[in-house]
C-alpha positions as CSV (number, residue, x, y, z in Angstrom):
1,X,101.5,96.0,66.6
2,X,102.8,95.3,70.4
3,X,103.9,92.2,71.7
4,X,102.3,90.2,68.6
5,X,99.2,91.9,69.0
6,X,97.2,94.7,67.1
7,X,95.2,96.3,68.8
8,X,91.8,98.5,68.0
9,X,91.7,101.8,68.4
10,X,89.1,103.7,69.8
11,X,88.7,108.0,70.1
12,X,85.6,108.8,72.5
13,X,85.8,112.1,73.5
14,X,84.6,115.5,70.9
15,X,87.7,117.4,70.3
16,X,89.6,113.5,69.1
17,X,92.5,114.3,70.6
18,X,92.8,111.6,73.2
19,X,92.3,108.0,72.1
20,X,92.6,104.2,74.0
21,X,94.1,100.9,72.5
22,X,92.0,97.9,73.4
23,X,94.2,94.4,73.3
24,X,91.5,92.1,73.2
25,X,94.5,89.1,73.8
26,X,96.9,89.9,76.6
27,X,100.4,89.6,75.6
28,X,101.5,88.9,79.5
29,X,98.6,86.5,80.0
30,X,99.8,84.8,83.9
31,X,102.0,88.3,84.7
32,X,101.2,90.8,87.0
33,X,103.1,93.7,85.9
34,X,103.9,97.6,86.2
35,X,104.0,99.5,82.5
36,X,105.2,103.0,82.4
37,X,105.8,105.4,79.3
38,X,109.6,106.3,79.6
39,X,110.1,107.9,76.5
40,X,107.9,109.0,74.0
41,X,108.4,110.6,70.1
42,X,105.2,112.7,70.8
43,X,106.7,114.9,73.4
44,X,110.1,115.7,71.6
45,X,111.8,112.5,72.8
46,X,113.9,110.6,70.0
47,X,112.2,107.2,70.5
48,X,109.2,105.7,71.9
49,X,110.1,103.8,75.2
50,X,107.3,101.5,77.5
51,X,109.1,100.1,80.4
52,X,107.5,97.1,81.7
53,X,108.4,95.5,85.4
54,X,107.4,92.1,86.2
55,X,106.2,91.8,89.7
56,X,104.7,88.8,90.4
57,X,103.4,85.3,87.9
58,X,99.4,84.8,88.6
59,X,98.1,81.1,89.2
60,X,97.9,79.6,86.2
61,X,95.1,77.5,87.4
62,X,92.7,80.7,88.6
63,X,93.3,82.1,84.9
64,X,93.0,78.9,82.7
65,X,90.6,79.3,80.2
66,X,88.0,76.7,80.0
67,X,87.3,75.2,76.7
């Protein structure tokens, strides 16, 4: 779960050791933004760390969704 939201995971390639997580709801719907692994338990670090920088709010208006 991240930001509210589980995603699906998905493993394409033969030898399974790479794999993608598809968030079918964006958790920074409006938000242009910049995410970067910082930290990360998989490559000896102590915690997991995503660093997220906001750069600019979209128009609400372009990305409405219509009912």
């Amino acid at each position: 779960m991240y930001l509210g939201i589980t995603p699906s995971v998905t493993c394409n390639n033969a030898s399974r050791n790479e794999f993608s997580l598809i968030l079918d709801k964006n958790p920074l719907v409006h938000l242009a933004a910049d995410v970067t692994f910082l930290q990360d338990r998989l490559k000896g670090d102590s915690v997991t760390e995503i660093g997220i920088t906001f750069l600019k709010k979209l128009d609400e208006k372009k990305y409405r969704r219509k009912k």
